[in-house]
Residue frames relative to the residue before (quaternion, step in Angstrom):
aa qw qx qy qz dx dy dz
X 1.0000 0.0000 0.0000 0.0000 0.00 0.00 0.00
X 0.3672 -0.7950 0.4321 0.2156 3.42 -0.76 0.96
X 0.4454 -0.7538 0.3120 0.3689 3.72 -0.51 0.90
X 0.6606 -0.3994 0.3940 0.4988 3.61 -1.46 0.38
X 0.6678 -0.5319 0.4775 0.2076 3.49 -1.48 0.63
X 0.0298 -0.8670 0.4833 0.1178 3.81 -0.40 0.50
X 0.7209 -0.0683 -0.2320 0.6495 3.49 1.81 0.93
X 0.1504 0.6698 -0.7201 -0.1009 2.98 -1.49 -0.54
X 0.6850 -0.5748 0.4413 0.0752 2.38 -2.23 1.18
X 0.2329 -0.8318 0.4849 0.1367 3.89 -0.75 0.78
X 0.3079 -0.8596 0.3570 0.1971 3.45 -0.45 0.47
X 0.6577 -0.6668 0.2642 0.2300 3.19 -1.22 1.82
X 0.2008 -0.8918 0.4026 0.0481 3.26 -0.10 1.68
X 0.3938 0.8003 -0.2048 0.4032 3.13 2.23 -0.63
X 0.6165 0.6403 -0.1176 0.4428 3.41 1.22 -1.74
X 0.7346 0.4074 -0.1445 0.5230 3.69 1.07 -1.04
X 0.7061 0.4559 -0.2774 0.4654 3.88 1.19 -1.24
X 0.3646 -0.8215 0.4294 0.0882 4.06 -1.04 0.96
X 0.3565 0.8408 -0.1438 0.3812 2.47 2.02 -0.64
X 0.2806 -0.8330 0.4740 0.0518 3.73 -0.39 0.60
X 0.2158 0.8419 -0.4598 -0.1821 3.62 0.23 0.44
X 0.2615 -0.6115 0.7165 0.2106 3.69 -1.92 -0.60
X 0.4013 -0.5979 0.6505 0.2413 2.98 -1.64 0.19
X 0.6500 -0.6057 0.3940 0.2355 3.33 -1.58 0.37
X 0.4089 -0.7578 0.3768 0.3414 3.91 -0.04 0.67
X 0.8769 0.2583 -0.1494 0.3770 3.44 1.52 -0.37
X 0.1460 0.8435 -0.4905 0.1631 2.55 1.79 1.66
X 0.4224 0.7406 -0.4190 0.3123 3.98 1.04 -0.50
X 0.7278 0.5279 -0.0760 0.4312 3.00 0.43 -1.53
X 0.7766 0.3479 -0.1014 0.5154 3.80 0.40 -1.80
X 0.5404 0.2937 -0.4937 0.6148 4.06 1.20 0.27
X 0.5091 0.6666 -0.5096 0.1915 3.35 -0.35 -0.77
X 0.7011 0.4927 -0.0319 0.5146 2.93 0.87 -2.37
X 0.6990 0.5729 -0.1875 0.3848 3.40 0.69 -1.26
X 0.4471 0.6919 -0.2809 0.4924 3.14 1.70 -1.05
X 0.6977 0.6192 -0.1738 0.3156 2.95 0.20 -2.01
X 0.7390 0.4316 -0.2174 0.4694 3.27 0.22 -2.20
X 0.6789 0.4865 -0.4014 0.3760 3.95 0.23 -0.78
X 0.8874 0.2995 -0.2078 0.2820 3.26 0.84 -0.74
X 0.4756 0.6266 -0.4013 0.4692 3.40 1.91 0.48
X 0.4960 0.5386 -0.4267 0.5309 3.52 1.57 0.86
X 0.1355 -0.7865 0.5387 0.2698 3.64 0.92 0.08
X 0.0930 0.7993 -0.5768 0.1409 3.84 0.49 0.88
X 0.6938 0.3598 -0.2124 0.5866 3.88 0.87 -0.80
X 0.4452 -0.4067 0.7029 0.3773 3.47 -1.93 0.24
X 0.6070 -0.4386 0.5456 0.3760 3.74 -2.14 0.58
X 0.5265 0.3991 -0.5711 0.4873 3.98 0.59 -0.28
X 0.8650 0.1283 -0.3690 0.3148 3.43 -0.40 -1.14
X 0.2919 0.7892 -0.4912 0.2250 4.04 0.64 0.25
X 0.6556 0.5324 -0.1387 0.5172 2.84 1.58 -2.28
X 0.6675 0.5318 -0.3264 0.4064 3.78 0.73 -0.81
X 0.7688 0.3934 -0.2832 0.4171 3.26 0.84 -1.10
X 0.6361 0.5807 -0.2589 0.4372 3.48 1.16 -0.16
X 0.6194 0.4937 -0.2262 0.5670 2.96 1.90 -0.16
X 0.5226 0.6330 -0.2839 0.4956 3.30 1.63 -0.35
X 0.4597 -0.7650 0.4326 0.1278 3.30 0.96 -0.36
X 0.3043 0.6929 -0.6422 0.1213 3.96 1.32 -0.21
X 0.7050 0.3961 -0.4230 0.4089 4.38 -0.17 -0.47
X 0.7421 0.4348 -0.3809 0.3394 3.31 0.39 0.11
X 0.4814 0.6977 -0.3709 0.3794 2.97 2.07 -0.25
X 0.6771 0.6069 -0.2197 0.3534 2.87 1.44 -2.01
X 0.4222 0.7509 -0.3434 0.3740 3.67 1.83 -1.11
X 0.6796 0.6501 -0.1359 0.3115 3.13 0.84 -1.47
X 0.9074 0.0970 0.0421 0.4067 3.00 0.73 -1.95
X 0.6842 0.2062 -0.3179 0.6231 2.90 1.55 0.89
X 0.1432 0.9148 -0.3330 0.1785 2.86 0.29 1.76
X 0.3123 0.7007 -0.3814 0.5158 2.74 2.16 0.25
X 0.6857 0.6912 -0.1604 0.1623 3.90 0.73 -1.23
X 0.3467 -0.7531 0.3869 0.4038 3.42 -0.71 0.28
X 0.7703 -0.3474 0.2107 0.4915 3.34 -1.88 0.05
X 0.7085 0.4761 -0.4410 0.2774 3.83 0.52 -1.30
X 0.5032 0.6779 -0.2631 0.4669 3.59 1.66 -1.21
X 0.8002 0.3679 -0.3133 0.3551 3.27 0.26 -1.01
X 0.5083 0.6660 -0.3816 0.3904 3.45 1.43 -0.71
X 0.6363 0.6613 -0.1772 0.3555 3.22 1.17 -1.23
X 0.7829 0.2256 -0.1967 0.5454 3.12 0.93 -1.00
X 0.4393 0.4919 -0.5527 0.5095 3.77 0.83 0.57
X 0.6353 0.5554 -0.3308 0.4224 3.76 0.45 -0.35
X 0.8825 0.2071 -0.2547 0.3369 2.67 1.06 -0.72
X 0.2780 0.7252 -0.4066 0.4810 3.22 1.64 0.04
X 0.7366 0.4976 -0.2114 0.4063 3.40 0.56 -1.31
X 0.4752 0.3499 -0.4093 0.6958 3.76 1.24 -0.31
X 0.5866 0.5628 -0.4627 0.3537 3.53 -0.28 -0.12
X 0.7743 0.4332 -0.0610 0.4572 2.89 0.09 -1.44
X 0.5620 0.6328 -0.1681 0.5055 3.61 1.85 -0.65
X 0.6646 0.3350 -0.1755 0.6445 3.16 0.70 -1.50
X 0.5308 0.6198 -0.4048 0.4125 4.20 0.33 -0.52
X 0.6786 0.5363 -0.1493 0.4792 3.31 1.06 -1.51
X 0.7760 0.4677 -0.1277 0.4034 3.25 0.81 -1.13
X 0.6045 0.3954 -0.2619 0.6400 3.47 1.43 -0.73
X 0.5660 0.5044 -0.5315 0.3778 3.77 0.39 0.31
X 0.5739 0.5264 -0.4356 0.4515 3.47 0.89 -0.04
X 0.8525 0.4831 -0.0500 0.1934 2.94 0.57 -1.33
X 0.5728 -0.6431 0.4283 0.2735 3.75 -0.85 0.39
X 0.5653 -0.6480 0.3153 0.4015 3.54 -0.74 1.19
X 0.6484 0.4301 -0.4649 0.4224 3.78 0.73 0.20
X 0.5561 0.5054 -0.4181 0.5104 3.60 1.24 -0.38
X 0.6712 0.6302 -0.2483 0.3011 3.31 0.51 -1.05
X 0.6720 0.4800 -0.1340 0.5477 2.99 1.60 -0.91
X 0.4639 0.6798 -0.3124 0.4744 3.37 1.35 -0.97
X 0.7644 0.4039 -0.0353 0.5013 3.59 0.55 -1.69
X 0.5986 0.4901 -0.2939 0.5613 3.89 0.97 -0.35
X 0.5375 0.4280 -0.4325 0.5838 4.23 1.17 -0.33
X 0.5481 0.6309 -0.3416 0.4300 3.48 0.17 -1.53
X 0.7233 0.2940 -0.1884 0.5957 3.92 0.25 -1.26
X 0.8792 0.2165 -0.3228 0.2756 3.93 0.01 -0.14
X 0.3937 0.7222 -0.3391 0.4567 3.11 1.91 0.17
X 0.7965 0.5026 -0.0310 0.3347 3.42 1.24 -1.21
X 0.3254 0.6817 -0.1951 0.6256 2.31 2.97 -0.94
X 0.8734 0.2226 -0.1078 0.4196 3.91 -0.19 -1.20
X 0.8569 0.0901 -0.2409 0.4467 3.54 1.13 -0.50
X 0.5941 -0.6969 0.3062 0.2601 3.22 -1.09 1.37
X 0.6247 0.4929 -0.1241 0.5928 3.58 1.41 -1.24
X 0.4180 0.6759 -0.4948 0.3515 3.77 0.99 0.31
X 0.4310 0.7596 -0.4728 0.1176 4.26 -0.28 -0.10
X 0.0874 -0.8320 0.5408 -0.0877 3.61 -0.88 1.61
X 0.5440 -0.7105 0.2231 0.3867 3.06 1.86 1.12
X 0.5778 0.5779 -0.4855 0.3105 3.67 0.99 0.14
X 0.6376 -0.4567 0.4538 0.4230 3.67 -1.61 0.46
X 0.6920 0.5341 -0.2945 0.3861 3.80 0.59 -1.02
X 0.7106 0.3600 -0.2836 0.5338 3.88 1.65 -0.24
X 0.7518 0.3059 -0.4410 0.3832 3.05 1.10 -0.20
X 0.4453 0.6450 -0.5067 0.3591 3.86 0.97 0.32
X 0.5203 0.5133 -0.4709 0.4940 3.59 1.72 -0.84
X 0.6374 0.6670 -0.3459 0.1709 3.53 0.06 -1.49
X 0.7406 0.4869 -0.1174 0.4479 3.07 1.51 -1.35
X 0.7687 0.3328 -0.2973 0.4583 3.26 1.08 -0.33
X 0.4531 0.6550 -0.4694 0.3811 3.37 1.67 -0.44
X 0.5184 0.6117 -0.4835 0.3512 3.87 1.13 -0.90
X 0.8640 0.3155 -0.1330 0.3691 3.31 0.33 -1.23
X 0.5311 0.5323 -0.4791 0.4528 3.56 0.97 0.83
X 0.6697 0.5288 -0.3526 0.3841 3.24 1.05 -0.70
X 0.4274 0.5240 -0.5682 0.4689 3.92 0.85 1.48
X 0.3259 0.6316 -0.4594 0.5327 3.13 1.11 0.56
X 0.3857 -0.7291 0.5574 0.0948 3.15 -0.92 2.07
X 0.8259 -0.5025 0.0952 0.2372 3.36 -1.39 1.59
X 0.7110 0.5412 -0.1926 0.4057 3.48 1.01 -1.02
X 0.5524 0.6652 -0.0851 0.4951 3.20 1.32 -1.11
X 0.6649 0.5150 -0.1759 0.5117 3.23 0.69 -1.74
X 0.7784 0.4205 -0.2844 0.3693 3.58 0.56 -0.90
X 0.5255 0.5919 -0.3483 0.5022 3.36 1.53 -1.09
X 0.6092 0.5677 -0.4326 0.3457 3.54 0.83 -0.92
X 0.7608 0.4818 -0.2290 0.3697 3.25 0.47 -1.49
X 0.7008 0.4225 -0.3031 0.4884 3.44 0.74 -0.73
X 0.6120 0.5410 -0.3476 0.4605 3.64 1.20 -0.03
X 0.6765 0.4210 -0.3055 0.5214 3.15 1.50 -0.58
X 0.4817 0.6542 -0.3708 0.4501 4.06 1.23 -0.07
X 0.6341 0.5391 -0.2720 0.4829 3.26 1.46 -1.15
X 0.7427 0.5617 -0.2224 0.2888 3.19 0.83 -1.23
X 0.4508 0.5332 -0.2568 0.6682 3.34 1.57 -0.70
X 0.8617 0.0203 -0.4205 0.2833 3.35 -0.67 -0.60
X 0.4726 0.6871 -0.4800 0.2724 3.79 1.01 0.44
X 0.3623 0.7382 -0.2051 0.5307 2.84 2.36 -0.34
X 0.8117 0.2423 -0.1514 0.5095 3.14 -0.01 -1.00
X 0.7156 0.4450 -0.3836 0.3778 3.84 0.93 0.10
X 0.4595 0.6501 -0.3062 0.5219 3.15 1.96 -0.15
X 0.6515 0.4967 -0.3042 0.4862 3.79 1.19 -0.65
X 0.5979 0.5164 -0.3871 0.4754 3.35 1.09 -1.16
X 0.6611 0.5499 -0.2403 0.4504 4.10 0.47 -1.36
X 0.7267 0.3796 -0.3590 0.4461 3.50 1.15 -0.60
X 0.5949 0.6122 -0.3286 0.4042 3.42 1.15 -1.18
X 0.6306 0.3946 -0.2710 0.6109 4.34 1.22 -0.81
X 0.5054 -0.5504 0.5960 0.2939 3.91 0.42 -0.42
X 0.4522 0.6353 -0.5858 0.2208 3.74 0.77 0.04
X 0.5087 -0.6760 0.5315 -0.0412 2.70 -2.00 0.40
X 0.1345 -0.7675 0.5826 0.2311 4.18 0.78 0.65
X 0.4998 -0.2962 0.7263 0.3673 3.29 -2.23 0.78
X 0.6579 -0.4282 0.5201 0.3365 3.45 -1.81 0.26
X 0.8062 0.3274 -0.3028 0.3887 3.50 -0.08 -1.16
X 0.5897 0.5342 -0.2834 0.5354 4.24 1.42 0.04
X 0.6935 0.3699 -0.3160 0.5313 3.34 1.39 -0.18
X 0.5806 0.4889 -0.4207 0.4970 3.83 1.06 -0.07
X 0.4642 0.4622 -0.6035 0.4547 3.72 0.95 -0.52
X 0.7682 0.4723 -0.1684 0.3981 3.46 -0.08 -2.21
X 0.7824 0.2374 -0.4135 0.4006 3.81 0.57 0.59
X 0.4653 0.5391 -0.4836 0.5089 3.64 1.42 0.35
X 0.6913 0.4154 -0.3385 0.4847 3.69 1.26 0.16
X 0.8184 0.2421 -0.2090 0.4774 3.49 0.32 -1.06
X 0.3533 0.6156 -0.5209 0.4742 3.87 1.10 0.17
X 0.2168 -0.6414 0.6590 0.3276 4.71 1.16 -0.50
X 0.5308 0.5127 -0.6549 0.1629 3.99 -0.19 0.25
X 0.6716 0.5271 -0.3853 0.3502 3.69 0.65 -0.22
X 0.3757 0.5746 -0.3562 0.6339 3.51 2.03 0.04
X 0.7734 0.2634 -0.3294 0.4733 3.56 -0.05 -0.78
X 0.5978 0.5074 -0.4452 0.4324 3.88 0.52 -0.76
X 0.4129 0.7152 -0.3361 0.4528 4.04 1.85 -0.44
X 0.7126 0.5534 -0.0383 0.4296 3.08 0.73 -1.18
X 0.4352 0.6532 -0.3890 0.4823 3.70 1.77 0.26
X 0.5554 0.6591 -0.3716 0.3452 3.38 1.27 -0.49
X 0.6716 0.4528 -0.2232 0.5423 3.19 0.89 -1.80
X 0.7018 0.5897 -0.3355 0.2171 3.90 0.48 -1.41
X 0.8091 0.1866 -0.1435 0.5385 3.50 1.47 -1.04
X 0.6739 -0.5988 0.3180 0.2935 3.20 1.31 0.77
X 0.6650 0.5006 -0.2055 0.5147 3.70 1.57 -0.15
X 0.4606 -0.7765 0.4290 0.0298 3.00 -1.62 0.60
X 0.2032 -0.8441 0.4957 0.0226 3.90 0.47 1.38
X 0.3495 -0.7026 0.5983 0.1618 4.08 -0.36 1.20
X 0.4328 -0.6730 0.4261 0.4222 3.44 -0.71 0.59
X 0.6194 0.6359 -0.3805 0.2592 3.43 0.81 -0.64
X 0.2617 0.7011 -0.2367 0.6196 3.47 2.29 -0.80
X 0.8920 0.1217 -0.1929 0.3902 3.71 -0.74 -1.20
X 0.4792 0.5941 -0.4352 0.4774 3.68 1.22 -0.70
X 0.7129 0.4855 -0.4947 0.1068 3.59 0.05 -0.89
X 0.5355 -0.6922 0.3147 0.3675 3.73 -0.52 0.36
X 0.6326 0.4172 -0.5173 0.3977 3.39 1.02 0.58
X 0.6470 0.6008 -0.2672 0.3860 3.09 0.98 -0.53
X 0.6562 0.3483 -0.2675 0.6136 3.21 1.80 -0.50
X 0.5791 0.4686 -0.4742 0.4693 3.68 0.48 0.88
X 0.3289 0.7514 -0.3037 0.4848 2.93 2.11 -0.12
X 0.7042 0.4967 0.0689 0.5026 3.25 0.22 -2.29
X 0.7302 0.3766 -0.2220 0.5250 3.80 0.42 -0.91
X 0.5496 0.6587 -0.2648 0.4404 3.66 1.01 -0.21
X 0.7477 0.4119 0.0308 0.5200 2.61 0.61 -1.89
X 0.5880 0.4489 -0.3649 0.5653 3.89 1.02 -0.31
X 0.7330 0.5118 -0.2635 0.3624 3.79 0.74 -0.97
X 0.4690 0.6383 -0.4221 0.4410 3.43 1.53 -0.58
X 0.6425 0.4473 -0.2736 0.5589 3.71 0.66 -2.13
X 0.7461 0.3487 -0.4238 0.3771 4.23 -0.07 -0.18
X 0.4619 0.6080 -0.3677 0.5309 3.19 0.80 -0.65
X 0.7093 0.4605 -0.1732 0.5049 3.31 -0.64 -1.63
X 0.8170 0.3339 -0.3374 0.3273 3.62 -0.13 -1.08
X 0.3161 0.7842 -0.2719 0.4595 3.48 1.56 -0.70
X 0.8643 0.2029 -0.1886 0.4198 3.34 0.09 -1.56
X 0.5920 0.5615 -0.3085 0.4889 3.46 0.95 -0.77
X 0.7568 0.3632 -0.2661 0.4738 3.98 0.40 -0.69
X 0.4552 0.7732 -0.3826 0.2203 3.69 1.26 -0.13
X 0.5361 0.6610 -0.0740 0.5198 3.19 1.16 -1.30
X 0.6725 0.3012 -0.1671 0.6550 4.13 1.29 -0.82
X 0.6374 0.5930 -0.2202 0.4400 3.46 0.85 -0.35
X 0.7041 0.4058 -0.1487 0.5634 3.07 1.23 -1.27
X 0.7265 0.4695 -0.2876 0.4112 3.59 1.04 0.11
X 0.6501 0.4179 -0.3938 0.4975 3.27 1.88 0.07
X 0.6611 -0.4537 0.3627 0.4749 3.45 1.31 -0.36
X 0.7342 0.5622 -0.2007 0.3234 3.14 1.37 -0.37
X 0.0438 0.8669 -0.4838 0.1118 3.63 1.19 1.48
X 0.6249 0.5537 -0.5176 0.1871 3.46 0.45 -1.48
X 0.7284 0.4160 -0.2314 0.4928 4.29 0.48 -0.88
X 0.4285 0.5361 -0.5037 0.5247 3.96 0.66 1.36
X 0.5176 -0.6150 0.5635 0.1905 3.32 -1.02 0.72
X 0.8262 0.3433 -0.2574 0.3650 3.52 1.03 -0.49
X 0.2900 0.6498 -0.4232 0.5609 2.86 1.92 0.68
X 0.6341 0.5192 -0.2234 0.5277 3.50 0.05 -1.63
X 0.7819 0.3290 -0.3041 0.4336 3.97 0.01 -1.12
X 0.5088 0.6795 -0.3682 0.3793 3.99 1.27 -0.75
X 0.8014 0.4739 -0.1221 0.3439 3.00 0.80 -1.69
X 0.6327 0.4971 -0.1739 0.5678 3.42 1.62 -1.45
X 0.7296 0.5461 -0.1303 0.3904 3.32 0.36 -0.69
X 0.2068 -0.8199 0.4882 0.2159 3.17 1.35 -1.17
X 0.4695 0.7005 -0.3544 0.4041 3.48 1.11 0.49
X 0.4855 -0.6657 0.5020 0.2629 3.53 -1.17 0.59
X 0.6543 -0.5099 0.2489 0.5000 3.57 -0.90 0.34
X 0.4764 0.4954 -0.5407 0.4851 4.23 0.65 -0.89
X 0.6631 0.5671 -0.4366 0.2192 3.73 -0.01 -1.92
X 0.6929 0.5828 -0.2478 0.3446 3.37 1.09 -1.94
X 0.7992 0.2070 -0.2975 0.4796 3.31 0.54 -1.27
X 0.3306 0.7605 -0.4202 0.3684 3.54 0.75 0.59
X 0.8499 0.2205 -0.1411 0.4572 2.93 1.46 -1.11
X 0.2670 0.6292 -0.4163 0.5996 3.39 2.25 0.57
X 0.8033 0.1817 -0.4899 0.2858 3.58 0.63 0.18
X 0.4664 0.7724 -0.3101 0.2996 2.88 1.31 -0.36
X 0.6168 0.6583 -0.0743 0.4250 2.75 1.44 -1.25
X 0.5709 0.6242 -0.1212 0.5193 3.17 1.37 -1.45
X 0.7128 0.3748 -0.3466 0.4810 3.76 0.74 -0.77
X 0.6262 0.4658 -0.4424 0.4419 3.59 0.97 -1.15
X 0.6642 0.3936 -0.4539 0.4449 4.19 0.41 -0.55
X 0.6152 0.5258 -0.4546 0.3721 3.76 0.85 -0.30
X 0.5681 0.4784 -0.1753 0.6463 4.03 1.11 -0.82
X 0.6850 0.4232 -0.4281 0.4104 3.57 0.41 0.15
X 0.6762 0.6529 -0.1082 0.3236 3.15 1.32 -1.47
X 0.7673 0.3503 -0.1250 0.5224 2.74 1.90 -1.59
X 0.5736 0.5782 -0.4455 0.3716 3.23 1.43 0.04
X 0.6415 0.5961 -0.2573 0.4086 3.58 1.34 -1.11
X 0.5269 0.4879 -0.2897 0.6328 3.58 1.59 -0.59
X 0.5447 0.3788 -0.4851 0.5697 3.94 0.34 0.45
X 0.7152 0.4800 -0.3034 0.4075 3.77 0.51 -1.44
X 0.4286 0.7677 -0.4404 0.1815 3.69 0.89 -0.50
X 0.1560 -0.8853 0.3280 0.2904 3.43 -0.39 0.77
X 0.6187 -0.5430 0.3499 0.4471 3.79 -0.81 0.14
X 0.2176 -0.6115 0.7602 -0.0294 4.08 -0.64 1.27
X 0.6735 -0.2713 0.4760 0.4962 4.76 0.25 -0.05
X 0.7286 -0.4628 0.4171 0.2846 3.07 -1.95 0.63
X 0.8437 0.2555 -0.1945 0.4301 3.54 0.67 -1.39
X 0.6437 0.4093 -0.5148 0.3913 3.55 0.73 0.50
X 0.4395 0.7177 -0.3117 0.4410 3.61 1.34 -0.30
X 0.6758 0.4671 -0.1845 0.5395 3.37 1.46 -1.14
X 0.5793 0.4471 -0.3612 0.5780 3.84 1.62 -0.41
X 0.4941 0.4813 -0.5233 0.5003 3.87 0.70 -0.55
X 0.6768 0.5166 -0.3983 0.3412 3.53 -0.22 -1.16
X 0.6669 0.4430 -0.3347 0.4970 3.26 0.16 -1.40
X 0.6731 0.5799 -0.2555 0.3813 3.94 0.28 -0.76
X 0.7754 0.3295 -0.2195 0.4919 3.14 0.95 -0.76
X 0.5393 0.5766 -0.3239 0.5213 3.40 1.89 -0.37
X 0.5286 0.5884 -0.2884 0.5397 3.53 1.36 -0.26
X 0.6687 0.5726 -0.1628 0.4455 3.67 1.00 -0.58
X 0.8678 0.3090 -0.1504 0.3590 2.77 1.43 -1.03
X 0.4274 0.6578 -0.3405 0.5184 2.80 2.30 0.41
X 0.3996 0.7365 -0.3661 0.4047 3.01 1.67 -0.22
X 0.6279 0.6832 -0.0894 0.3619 3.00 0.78 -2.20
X 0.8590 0.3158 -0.0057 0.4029 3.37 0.10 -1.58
X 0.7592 0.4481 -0.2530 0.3987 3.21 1.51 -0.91
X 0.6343 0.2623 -0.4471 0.5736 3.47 1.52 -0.03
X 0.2016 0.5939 -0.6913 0.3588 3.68 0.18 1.08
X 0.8576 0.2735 -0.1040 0.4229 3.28 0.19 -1.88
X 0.5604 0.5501 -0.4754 0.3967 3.77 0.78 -0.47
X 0.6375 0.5338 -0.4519 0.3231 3.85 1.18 -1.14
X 0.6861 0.5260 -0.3485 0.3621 3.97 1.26 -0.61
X 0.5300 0.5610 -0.3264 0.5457 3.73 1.62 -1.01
X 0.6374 0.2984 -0.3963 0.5896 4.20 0.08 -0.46
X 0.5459 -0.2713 0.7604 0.2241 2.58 -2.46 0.77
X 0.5497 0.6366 -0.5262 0.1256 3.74 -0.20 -0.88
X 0.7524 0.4740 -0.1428 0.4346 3.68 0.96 -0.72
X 0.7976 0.2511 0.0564 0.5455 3.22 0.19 -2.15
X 0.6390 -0.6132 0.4497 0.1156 3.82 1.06 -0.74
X 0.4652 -0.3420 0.5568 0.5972 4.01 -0.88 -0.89
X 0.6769 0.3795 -0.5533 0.3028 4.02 0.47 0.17
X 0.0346 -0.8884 0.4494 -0.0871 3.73 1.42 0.11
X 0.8319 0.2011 -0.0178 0.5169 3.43 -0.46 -2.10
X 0.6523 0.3839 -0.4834 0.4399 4.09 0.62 -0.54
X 0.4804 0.5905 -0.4644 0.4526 4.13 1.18 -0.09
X 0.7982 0.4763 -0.1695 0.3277 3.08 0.38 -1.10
X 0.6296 0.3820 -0.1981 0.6469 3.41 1.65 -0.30
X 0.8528 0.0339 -0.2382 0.4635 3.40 0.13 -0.41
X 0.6082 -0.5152 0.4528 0.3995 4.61 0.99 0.72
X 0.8392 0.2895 -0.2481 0.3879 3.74 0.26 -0.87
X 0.4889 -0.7026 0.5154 0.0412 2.85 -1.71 1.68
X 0.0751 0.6582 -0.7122 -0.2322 3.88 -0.18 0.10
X 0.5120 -0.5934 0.6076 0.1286 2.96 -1.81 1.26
X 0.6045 -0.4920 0.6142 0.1236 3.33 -1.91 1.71
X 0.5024 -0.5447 0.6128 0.2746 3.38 -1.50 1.15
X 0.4064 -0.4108 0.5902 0.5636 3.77 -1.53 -0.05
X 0.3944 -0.5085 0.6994 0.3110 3.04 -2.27 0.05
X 0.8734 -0.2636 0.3320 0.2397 3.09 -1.78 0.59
């Protein structure tokens, strides 16, 4: 019997993406605060505080919405942070807890007069105030992106709690939802200040556009978080699980094919962004901005996955230079 693997090597997603990124000028300022607000809810234990503060979610947000202002950017550190909260919190839990805690967040999301004394409704309450300047279309996509996200949530707990396993093409639906990137890509509304008709985002190039461009950041995250995942026990919701099993492939093979993969969604994206059709000068000029929003997406959790500890660790900068991961013992 051949022994368990004791690394492997990850492939240079950087090499394939054109995309240019930056960081945000008022990331100082909009973590700081942002810092703060998450943690004057005592919602986490000090173990996972220290982690999540090491994780870095405002610098992520620095990243991918770096075009934005300060009030925007606050906004989306807030909300990342619930994210990254509720994320925390449903890893413990069973798909009925999980769910239990995933209403709580969308109840508080849509109604204003909603309160069940917990820290996890009012932290929504507060930030739901300040999303709703979000211009009408948007706003809704938000919400109904965040409904998805919860209950992909709570089916992701149930699948973890049995050990199941998704067919590949049932686990990309159920991670373009419960992975929150189609919640944050939500969040283009408030970031550039514009409005996207549904009839605009519905269309089907534009959503092979969008559906691309969301699968890259899952994908991508997948491979990079695998390695932390695989040391708490917590594989069954990883693409390179799902691709082992279907596929019949060893772990290199998998993330072999996460890159491979990765170029064909990169050549789709940019080819369908040529095919876009024309909707007039000044909504054409909101598509743009949208799809530039996508691609800061793209590039910026490329580079945020090497800046956090959240992934690779103190093994960070030898990852970045030389691709290969040595793999974390389980814990206890």
């Amino acid at each position: 019997m051949s022994s368990l693997p004791t690394s492997f090597t990850v492939p240079d997603l950087h090499a394939v993406c054109p995309f240019k990124g930056s960081t945000n000028p008022h990331y100082a300022k909009a973590s700081e605060e942002s810092s703060k607000w998450i943690a004057s809810f005592k919602l986490l234990s000090e173990e996972k505080l220290a982690f999540f503060k090491k994780s870095g979610a405002e610098l992520l947000c620095s990243h991918v919405y770096c075009y934005t202002g300060y009030q925007q950017l606050r906004t989306c550190c807030d909300f990342v942070n619930l994210l990254f909260t509720i994320d925390e919190v449903s890893d413990d839990q069973n798909g009925e807890d999980a769910s239990k805690t995933g209403r709580v967040f969308i109840e508080a999301l849509r109604n204003p007069d909603f309160d069940d004394g917990s820290a996890l409704c009012a932290m929504t309450k507060q930030f739901s105030r300040r999303v709703t300047a979000m211009e009408p279309a948007c706003y809704a996509r938000f919400l109904k992106h965040c409904e998805d996200y919860i209950i992909a949530v709570g089916k992701e707990a149930y699948y973890r709690e049995y050990g199941l396993v998704l067919d590949l093409e049932s686990y990309e639906k159920l991670r373009r939802e419960n992975s929150a990137v189609r919640t944050c890509f939500g969040l283009f509304g408030l970031t550039l200040g514009l409005d996207l008709p549904d009839e605009v985002f519905n269309n089907e190039v534009m959503m092979r556009v969008h559906l691309a461009a969301v699968d890259m950041v899952c994908w991508s995250n997948d491979l990079y978080s695998y390695n932390m995942e695989q040391s708490m026990g917590h594989t069954t919701n990883n693409i390179l699980t799902v691709l082992m099993k279907e596929k019949h492939l060893d772990l290199q093979g998998a993330a072999d094919f996460v890159g491979a993969h990765f170029k064909v969604l990169m050549a789709r994206f940019l080819e369908d962004k040529a095919r876009l059709p024309s909707w007039g000068p000044d909504m054409d000029a909101k598509v743009a901005q949208f799809v530039m929003a996508s691609e800061m997406w793209i590039i910026g959790n490329l580079n945020w996955s090497f800046e956090t500890p959240r992934y690779f660790g103190s093994q960070r900068e030898q990852v970045r230079k030389t691709m290969v991961v040595q793999l974390y013992k389980m814990r206890e």
